[in-house]
VOPAGU-2260 file (C-alpha; in pm, 1 decimal, decimal comma):
REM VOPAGU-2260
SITE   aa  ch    i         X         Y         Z
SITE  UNK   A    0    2447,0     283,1    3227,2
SITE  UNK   A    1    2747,7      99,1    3351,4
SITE  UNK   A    2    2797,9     148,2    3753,5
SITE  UNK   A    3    3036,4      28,3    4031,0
SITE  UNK   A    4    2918,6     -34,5    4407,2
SITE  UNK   A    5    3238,0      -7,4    4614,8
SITE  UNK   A    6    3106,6    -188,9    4934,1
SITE  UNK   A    7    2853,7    -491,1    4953,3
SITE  UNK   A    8    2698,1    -404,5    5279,4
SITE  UNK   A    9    2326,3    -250,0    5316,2
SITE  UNK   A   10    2381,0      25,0    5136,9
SITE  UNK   A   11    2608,7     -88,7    4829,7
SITE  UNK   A   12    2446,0    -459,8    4818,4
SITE  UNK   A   13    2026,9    -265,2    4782,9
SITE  UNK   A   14    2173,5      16,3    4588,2
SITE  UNK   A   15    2317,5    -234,5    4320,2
SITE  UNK   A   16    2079,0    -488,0    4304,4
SITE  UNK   A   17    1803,2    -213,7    4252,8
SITE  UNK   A   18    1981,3     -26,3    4012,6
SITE  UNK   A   19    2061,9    -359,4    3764,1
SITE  UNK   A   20    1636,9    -466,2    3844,0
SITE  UNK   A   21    1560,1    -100,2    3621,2
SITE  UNK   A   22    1846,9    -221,6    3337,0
SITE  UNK   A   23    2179,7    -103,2    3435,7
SITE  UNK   A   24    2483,8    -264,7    3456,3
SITE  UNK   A   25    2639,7    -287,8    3794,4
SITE  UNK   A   26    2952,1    -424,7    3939,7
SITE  UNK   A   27    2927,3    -474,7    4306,6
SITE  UNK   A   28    3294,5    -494,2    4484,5
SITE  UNK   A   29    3411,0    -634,2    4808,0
SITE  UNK   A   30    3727,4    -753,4    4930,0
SITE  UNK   A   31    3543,6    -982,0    5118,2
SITE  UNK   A   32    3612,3   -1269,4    4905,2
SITE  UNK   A   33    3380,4   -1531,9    5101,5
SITE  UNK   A   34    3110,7   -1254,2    5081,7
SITE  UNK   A   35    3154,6   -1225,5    4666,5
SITE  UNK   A   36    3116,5   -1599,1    4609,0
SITE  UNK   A   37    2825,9   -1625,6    4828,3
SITE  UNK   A   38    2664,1   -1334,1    4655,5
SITE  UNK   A   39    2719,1   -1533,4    4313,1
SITE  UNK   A   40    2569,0   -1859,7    4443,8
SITE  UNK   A   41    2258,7   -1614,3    4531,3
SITE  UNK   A   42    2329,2   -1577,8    4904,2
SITE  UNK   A   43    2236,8   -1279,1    5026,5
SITE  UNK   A   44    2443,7   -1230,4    5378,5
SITE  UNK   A   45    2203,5   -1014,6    5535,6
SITE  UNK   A   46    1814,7   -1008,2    5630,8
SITE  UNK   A   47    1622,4    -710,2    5373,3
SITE  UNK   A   48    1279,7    -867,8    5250,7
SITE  UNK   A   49    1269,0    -935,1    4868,4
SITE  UNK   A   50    1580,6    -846,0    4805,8
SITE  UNK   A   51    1722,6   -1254,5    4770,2
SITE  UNK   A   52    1439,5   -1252,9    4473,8
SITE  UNK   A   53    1554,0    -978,0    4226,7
SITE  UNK   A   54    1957,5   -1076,6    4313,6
SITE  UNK   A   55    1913,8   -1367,6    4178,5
SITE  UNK   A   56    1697,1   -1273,0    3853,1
SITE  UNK   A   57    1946,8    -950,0    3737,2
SITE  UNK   A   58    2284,4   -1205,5    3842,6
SITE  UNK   A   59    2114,6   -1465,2    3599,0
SITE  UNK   A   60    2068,7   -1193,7    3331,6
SITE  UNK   A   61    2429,6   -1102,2    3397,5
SITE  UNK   A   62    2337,0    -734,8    3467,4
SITE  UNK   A   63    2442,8    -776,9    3823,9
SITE  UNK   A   64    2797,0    -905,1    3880,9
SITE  UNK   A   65    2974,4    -932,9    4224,5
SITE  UNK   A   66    3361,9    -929,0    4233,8
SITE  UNK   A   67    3687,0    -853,6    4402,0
SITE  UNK   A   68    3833,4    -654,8    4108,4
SITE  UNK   A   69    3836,1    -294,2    4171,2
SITE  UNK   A   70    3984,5    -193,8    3886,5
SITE  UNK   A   71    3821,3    -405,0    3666,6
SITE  UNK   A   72    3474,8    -305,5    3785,0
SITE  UNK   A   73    3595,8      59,2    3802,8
SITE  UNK   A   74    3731,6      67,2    3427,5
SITE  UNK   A   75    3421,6     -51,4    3258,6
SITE  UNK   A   76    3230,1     179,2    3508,1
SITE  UNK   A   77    3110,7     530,0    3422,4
SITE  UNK   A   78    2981,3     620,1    3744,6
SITE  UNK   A   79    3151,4     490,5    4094,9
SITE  UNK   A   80    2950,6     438,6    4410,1
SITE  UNK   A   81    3126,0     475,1    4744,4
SITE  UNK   A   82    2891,6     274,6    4970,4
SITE  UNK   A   83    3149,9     172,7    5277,6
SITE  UNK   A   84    3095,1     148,5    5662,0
SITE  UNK   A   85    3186,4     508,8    5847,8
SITE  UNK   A   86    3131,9     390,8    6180,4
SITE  UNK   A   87    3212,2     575,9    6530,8
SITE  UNK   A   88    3565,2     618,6    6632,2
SITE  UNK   A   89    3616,2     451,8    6955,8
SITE  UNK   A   90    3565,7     651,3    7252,4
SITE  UNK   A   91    3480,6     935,5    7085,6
SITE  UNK   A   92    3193,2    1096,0    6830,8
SITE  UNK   A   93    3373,7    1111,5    6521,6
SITE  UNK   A   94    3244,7     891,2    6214,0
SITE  UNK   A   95    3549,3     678,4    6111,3
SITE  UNK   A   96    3656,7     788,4    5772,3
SITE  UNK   A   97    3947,1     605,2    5654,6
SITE  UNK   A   98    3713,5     298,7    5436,9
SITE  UNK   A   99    3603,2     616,7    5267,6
SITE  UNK   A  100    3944,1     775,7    5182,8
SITE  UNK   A  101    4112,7     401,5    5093,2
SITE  UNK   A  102    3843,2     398,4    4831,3
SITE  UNK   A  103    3929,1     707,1    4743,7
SITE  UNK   A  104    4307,1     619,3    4729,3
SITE  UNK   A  105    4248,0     326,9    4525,9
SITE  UNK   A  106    4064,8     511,2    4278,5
SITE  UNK   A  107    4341,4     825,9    4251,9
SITE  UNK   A  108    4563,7     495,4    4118,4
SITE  UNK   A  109    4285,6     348,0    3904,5
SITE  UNK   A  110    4106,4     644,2    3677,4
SITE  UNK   A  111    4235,2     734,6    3333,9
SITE  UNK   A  112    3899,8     862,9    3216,5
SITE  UNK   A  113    3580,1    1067,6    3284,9
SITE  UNK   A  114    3399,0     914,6    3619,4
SITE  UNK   A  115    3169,3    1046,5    3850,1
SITE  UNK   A  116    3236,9     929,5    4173,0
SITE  UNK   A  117    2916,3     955,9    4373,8
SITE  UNK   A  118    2916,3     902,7    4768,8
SITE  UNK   A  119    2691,4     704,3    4917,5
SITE  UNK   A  120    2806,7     666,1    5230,6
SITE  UNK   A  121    2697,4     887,1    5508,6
SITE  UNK   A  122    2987,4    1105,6    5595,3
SITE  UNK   A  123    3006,5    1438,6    5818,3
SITE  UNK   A  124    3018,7    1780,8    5602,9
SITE  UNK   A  125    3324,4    1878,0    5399,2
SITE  UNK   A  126    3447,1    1501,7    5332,9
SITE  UNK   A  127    3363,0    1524,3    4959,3
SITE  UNK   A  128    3600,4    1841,5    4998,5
SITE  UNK   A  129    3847,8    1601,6    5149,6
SITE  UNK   A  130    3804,0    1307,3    4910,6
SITE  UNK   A  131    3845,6    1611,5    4589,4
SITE  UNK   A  132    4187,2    1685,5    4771,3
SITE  UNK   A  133    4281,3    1310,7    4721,3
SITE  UNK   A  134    4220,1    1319,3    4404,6
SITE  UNK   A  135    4357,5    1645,9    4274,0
SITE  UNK   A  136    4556,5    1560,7    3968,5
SITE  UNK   A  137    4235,1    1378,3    3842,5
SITE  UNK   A  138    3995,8    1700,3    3939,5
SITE  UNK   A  139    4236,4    1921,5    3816,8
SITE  UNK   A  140    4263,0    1720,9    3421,5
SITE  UNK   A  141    3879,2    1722,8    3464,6
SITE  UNK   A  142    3862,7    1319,0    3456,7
SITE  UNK   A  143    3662,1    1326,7    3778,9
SITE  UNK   A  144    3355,4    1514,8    3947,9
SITE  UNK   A  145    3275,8    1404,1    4331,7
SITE  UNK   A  146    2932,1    1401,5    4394,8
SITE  UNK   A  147    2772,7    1356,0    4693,7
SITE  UNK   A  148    2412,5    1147,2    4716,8
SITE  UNK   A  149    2297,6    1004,5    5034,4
SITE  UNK   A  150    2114,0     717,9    5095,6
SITE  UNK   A  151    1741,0     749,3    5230,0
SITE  UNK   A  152    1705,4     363,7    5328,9
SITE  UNK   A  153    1504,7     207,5    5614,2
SITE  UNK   A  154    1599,8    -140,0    5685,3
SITE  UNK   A  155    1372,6    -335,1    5654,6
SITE  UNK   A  156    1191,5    -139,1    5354,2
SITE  UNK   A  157    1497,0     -56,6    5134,3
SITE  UNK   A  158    1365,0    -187,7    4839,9
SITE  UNK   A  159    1036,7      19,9    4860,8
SITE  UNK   A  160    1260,0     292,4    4983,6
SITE  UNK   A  161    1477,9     270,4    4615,9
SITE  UNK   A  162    1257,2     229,3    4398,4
SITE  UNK   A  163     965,2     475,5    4544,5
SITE  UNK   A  164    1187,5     756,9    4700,4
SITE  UNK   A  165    1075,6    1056,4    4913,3
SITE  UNK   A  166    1342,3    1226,5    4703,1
SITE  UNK   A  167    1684,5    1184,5    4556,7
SITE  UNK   A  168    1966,7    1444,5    4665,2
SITE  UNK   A  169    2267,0    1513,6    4454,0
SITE  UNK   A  170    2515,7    1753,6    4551,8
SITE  UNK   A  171    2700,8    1880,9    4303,6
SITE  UNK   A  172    2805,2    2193,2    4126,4
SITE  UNK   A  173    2868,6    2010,5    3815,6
SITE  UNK   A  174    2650,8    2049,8    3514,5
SITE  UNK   A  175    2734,6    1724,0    3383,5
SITE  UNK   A  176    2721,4    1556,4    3659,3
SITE  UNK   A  177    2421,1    1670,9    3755,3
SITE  UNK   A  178    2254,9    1546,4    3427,9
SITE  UNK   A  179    2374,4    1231,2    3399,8
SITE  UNK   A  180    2270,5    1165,1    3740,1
SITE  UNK   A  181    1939,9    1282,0    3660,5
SITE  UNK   A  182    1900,0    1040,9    3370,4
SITE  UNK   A  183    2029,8     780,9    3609,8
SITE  UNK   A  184    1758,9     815,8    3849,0
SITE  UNK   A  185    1493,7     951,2    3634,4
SITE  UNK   A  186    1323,7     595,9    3556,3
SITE  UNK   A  187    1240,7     606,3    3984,5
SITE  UNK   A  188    1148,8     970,1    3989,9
SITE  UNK   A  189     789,6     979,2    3960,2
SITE  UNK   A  190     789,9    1318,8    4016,0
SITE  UNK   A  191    1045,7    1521,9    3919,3
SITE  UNK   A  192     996,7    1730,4    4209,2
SITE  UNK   A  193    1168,7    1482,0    4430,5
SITE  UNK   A  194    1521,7    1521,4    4230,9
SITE  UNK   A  195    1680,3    1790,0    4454,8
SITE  UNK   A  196    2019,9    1935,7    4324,5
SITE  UNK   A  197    2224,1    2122,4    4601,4
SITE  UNK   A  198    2611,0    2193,2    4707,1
SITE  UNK   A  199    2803,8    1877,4    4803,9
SITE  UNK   A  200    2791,9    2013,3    5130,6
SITE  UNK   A  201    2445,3    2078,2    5173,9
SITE  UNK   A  202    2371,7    1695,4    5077,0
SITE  UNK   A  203    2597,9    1624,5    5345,7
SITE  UNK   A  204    2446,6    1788,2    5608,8
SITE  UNK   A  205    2082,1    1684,8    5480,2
SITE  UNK   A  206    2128,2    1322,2    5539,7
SITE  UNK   A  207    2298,0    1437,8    5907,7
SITE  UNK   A  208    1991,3    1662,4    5966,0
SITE  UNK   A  209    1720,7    1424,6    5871,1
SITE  UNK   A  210    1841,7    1174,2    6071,3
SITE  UNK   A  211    1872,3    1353,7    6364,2
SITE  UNK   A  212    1486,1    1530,9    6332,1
SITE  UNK   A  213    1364,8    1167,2    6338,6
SITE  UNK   A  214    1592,8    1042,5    6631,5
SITE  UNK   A  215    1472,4    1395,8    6784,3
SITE  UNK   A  216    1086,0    1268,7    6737,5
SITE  UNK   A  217    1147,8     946,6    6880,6
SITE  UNK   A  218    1343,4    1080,3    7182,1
SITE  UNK   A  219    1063,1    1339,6    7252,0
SITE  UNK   A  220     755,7    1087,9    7224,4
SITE  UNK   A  221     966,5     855,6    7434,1
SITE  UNK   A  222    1008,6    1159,3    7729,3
SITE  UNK   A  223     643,8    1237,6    7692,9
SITE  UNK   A  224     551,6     818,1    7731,7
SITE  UNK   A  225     759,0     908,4    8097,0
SITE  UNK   A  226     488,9    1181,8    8197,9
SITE  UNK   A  227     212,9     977,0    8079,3
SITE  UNK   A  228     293,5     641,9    8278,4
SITE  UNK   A  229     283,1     948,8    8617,3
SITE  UNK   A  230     -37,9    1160,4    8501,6
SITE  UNK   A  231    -232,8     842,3    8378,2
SITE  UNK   A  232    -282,3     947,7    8018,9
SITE  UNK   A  233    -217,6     724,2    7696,8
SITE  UNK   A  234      44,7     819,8    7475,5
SITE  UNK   A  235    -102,9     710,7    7202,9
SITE  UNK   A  236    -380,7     892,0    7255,0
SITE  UNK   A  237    -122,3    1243,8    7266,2
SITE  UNK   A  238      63,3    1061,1    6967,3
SITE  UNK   A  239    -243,9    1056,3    6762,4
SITE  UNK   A  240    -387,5    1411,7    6846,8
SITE  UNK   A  241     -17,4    1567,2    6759,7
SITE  UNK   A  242      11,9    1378,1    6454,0
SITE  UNK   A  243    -270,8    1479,8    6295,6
SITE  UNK   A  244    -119,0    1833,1    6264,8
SITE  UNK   A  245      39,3    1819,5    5927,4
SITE  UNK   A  246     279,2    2014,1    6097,7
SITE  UNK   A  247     392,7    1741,5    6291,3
SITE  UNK   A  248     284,8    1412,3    6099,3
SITE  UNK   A  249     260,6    1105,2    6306,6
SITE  UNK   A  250     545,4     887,0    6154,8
SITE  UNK   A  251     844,6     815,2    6446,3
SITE  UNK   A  252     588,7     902,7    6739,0
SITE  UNK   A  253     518,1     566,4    6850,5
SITE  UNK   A  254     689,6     528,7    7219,1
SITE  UNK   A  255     915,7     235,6    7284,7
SITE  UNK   A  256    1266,4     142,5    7326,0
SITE  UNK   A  257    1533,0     397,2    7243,1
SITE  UNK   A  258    1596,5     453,6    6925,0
SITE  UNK   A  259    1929,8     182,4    6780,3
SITE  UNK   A  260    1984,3      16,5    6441,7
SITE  UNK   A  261    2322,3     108,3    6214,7
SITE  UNK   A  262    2174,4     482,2    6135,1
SITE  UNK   A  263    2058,1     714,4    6432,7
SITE  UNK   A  264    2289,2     667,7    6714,9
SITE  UNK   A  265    2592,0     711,3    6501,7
SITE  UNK   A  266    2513,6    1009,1    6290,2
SITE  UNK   A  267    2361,0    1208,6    6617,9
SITE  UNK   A  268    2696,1    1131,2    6745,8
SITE  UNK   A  269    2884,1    1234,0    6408,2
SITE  UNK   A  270    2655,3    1563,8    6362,5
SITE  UNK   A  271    2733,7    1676,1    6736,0
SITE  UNK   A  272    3124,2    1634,3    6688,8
SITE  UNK   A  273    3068,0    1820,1    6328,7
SITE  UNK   A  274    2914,9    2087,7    6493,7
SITE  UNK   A  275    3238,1    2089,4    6727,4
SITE  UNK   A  276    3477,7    2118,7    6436,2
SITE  UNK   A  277    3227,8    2455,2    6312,6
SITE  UNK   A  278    3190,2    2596,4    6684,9
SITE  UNK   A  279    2829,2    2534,1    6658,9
SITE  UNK   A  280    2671,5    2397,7    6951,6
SITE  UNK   A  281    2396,1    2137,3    6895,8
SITE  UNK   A  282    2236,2    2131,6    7260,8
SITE  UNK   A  283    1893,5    2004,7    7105,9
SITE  UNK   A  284    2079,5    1710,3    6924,6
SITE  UNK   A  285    2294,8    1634,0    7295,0
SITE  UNK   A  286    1996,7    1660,8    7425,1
SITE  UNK   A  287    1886,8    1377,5    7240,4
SITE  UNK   A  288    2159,8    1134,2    7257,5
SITE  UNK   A  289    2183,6    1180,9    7670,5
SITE  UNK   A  290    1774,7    1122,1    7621,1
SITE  UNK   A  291    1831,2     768,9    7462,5
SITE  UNK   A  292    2094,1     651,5    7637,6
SITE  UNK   A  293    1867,9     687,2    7969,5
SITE  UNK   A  294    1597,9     537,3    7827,4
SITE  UNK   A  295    1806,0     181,8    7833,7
SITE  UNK   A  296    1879,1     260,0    8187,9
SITE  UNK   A  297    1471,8     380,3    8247,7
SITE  UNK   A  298    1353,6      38,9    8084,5
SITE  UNK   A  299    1569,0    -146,8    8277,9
SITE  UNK   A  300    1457,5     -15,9    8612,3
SITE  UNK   A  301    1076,5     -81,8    8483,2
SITE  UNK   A  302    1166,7    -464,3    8449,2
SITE  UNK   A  303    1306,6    -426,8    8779,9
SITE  UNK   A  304     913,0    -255,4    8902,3
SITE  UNK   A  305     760,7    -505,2    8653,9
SITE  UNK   A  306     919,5    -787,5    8820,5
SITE  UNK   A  307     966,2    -723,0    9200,1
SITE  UNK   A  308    1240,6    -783,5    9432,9
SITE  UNK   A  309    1259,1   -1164,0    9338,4
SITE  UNK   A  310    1477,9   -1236,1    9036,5
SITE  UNK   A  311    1639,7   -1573,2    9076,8
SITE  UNK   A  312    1498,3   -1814,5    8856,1
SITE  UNK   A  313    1256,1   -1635,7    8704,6
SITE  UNK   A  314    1142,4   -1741,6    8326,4
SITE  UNK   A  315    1135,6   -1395,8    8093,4
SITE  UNK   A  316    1063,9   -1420,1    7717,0
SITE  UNK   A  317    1170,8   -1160,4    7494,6
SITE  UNK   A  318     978,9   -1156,8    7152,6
SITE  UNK   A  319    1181,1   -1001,7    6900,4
SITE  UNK   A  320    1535,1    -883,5    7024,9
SITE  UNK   A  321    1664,4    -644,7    6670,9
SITE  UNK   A  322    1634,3    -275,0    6693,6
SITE  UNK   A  323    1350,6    -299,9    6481,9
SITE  UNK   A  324    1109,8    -547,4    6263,2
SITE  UNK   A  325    1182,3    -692,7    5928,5
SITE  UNK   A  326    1599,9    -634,2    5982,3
SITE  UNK   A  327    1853,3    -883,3    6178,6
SITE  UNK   A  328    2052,1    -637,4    6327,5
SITE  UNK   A  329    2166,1    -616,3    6653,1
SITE  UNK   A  330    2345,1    -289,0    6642,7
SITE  UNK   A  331    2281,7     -87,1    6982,9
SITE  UNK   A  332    1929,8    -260,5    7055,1
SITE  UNK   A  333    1795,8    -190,1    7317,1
SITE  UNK   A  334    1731,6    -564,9    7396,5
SITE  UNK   A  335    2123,6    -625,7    7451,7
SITE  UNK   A  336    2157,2    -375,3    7751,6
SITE  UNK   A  337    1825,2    -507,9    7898,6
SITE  UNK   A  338    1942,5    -907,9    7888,3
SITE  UNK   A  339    2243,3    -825,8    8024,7
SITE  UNK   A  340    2098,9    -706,4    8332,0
SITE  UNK   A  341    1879,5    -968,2    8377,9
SITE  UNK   A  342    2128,9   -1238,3    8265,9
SITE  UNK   A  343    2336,6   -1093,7    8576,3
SITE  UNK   A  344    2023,6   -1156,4    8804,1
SITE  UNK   A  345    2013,2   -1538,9    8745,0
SITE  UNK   A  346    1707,8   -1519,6    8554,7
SITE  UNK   A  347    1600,6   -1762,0    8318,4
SITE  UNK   A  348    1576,1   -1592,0    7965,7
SITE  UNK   A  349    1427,5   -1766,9    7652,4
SITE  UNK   A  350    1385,3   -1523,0    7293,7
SITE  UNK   A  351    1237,3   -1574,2    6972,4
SITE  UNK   A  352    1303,0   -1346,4    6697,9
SITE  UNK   A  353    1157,6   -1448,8    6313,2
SITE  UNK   A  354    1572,7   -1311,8    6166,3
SITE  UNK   A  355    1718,2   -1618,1    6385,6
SITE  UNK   A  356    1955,2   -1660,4    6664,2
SITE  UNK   A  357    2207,9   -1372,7    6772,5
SITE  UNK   A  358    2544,0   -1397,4    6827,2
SITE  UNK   A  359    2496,4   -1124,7    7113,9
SITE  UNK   A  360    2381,0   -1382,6    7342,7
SITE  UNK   A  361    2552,9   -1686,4    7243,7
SITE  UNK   A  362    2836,5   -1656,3    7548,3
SITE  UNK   A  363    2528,3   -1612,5    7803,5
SITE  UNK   A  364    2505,0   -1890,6    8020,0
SITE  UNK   A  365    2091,8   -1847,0    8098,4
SITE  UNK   A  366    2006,7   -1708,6    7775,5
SITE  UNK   A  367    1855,5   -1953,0    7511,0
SITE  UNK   A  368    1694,7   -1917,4    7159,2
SITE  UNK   A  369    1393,9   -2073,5    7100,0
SITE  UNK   A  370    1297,2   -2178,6    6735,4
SITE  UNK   A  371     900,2   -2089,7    6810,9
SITE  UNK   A  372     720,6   -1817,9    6959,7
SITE  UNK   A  373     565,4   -2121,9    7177,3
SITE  UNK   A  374     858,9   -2292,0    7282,8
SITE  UNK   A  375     969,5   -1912,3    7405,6
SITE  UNK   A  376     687,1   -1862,7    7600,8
SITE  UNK   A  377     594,0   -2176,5    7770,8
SITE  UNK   A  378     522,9   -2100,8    8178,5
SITE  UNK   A  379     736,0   -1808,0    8128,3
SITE  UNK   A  380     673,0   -1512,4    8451,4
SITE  UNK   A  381     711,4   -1210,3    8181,4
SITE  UNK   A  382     690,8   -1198,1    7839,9
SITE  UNK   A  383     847,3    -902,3    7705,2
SITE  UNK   A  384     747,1    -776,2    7335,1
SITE  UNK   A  385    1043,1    -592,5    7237,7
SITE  UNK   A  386     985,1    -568,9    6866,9
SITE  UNK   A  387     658,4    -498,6    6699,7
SITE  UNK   A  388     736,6    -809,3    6420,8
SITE  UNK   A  389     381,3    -891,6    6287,3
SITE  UNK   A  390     434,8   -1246,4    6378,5
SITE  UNK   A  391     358,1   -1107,6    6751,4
SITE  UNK   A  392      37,6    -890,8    6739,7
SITE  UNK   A  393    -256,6   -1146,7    6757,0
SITE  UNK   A  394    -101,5   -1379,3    7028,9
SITE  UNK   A  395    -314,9   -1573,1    7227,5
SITE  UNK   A  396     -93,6   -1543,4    7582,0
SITE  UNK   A  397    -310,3   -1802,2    7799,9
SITE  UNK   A  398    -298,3   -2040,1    7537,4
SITE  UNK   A  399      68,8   -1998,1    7476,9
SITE  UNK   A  400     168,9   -1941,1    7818,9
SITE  UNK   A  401     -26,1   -2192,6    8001,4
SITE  UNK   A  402      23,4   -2108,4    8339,1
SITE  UNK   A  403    -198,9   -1917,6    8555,6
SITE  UNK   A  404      10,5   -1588,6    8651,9
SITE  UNK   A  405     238,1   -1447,4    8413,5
SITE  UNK   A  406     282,2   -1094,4    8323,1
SITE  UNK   A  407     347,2    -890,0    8002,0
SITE  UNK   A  408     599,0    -592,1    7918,9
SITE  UNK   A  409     450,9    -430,0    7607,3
SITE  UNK   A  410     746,3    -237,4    7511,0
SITE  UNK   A  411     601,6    -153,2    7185,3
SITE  UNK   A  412     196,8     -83,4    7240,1
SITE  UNK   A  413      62,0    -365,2    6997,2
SITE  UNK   A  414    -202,7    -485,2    7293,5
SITE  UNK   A  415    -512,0    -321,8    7473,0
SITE  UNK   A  416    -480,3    -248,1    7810,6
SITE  UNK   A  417    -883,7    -297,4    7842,3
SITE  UNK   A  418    -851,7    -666,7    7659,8
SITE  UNK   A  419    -571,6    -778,3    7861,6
SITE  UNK   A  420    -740,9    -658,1    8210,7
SITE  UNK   A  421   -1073,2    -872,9    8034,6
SITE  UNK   A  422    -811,8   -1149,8    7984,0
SITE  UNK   A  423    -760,2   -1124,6    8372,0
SITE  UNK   A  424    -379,9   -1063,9    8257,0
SITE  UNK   A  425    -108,8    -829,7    8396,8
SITE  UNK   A  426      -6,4    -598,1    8161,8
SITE  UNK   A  427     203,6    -336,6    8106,2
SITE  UNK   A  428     236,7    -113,4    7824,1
SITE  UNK   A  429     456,7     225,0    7782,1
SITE  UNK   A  430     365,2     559,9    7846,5
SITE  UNK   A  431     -21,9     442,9    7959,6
């Protein structure tokens, strides 16, 4: 089949290059110019392992090709991808639509023939309703169905995540639609259980409602890592003995930072103001969000315990700074909130992270990237592991350190409390 990715972020740039690596033909669009040509020298502008590898094979056999011509891409399309940033409206909780409805605008000008239009991008419930009243004229001459098919894609593991899905939703009332979707997807269906055909509306609110039940699990271990650190229990002892009810599962019940990354804190926001607009109130899902955002205040004050009441000039190492491993991005880590503080206390603050330098820290006068894990923690006071990147969980700390006292933050649980008290070092883990 013959697609168009409008938008070469995460979502667009995985969604095309996957789709051309099981024989498709897919234009991937940007206005981004500098962002196009880098794409067709093989460049890949963001940090998704494996995904550099099968770019570059599917461009070469010219089943993948990246421009700036909508309408170009669009008219040899038969299916249309909206895959563009909805972001938060500032000071507010409302997803920012208006990428979404330009596409849609562009396309109202564009479309002389049957297309699908399928959304990718995660948008609050009844936009699909909203992008069909945009494009009327073309609905009502039956040269358009709007379909609605969120994407299901961890950063990190996208790639897995496309081509071994948990399940594909398409919402639709379309027949046709429907089927040629199916056909679409069915070469990564392995079981055709996991193609789920709803309302447009219903997909909508499934990608809002799965997000939310995972930032919910994450918030809830994270409150229950609090009462552990007072009643001296492990959490991952309680993690372990809830998971194992099926029930419950143990996936997103490992306590740590609050929850960040382009997804969760967004779409909590974006489901809560939905729920406004349908006088529903959401009080489990404010619960959440007010949970996370004390967290970054809790983990600061534990740095402040950690540390004591002298700050000035102390060395602290943060090992991994990104939201999570395997993924460059910065967006609302839980790092950024916690160097800021320090930064303010005229501590000395080195990090490592395997994705590179950040831009975050860049205008911080006492914050510097180090190149090495070593070179990070050399006589450093604290080392603080922020992100559980493999590259951090068999580190020999005396060895790397090399000074007598130091101490370590575990902020994500990768060490043994027993070892480290062996190692005669000062540890301190979360929720044990």
């Amino acid at each position: 089949m013959k697609l168009c990715m409008i938008g070469t972020g995460y979502v667009g740039l995985v969604s095309g290059v996957c789709f051309s690596d099981v024989g498709n033909t897919v234009y991937c669009v940007d206005k981004d110019k500098k962002k196009i040509d880098l794409l067709n020298n093989g460049i890949v502008p963001i940090f998704e392992p494996g995904l550099e590898e099968i770019l570059k094979k599917n461009h070469k056999q010219k089943r993948l090709i990246f421009t700036t011509d909508l309408k170009k891409a669009v008219l040899n399309s038969d299916i249309i991808f909206i895959c563009v940033g909805t972001p938060t409206k500032k000071n507010s909780n409302t997803a920012d639509l208006k990428y979404v409805f330009s596409v849609a605008k562009d396309l109202n000008k564009i479309i002389k023939k049957y297309k699908i239009i399928v959304n990718k991008s995660t948008v609050p419930l009844s936009t699909g309703d909203q992008i069909e009243k945009i494009l009327f004229n073309l609905k009502k001459k039956k040269l358009v169905d709007i379909v609605s098919n969120p994407e299901f894609l961890r950063e990190g593991e996208a790639i897995r995540d496309f081509i071994y899905p948990d399940r594909v939703i398409i919402g639709t009332d379309s027949k046709k639609a429907n089927k040629i979707l199916k056909s679409l997807y069915l070469p990564i269906i392995k079981k055709i259980s996991r193609y789920f055909n709803t309302s447009r509306r219903g997909a909508e609110l499934i990608k809002y409602a799965s997000n939310a039940f995972l930032a919910t699990k994450i918030s809830f271990i994270n409150e229950i890592a609090n009462l552990c650190e007072k009643a001296g229990v492990d959490v991952k002892d309680v993690a372990a003995g809830m998971g194992s009810d099926q029930r419950i599962g143990d996936r997103f019940l490992r306590a740590g930072p609050a929850y960040g990354g382009s997804c969760f804190p967004k779409d909590t926001r974006a489901l809560i103001d939905t729920g406004s607009k349908f006088k529903t109130d959401l009080s489990i899902v404010k619960s959440v969000v007010n949970s996370n955002e004390n967290r970054k205040t809790l983990l600061v004050k534990r740095v402040d315990k950690i540390l004591g009441a002298n700050f000035k000039n102390k060395i602290i190492t943060f090992l991994g700074v990104t939201f999570k491993p395997n993924t460059d991005d910065m967006r609302e880590a839980s790092s950024i909130p916690m160097i800021k503080y320090l930064n303010k206390k005229s501590c000395k603050i080195k990090y490592y992270d395997p994705s590179g330098e950040k831009d975050d820290f860049k205008s911080f006068k006492n914050v510097k990237y180090c190149s090495t894990i070593s070179a990070a923690c050399l006589k450093t006071d604290l080392v603080i592991l922020h992100t559980e990147w493999n590259d951090f969980k068999q580190l020999n700390f005396k060895k790397l350190i090399k000074k007598k006292k130091f101490k370590i933050y575990d902020m994500r649980n990768l060490y043994s409390p027993l070892k480290m008290k062996k190692l005669d070092i000062d540890y301190f883990g979360v929720g044990r």
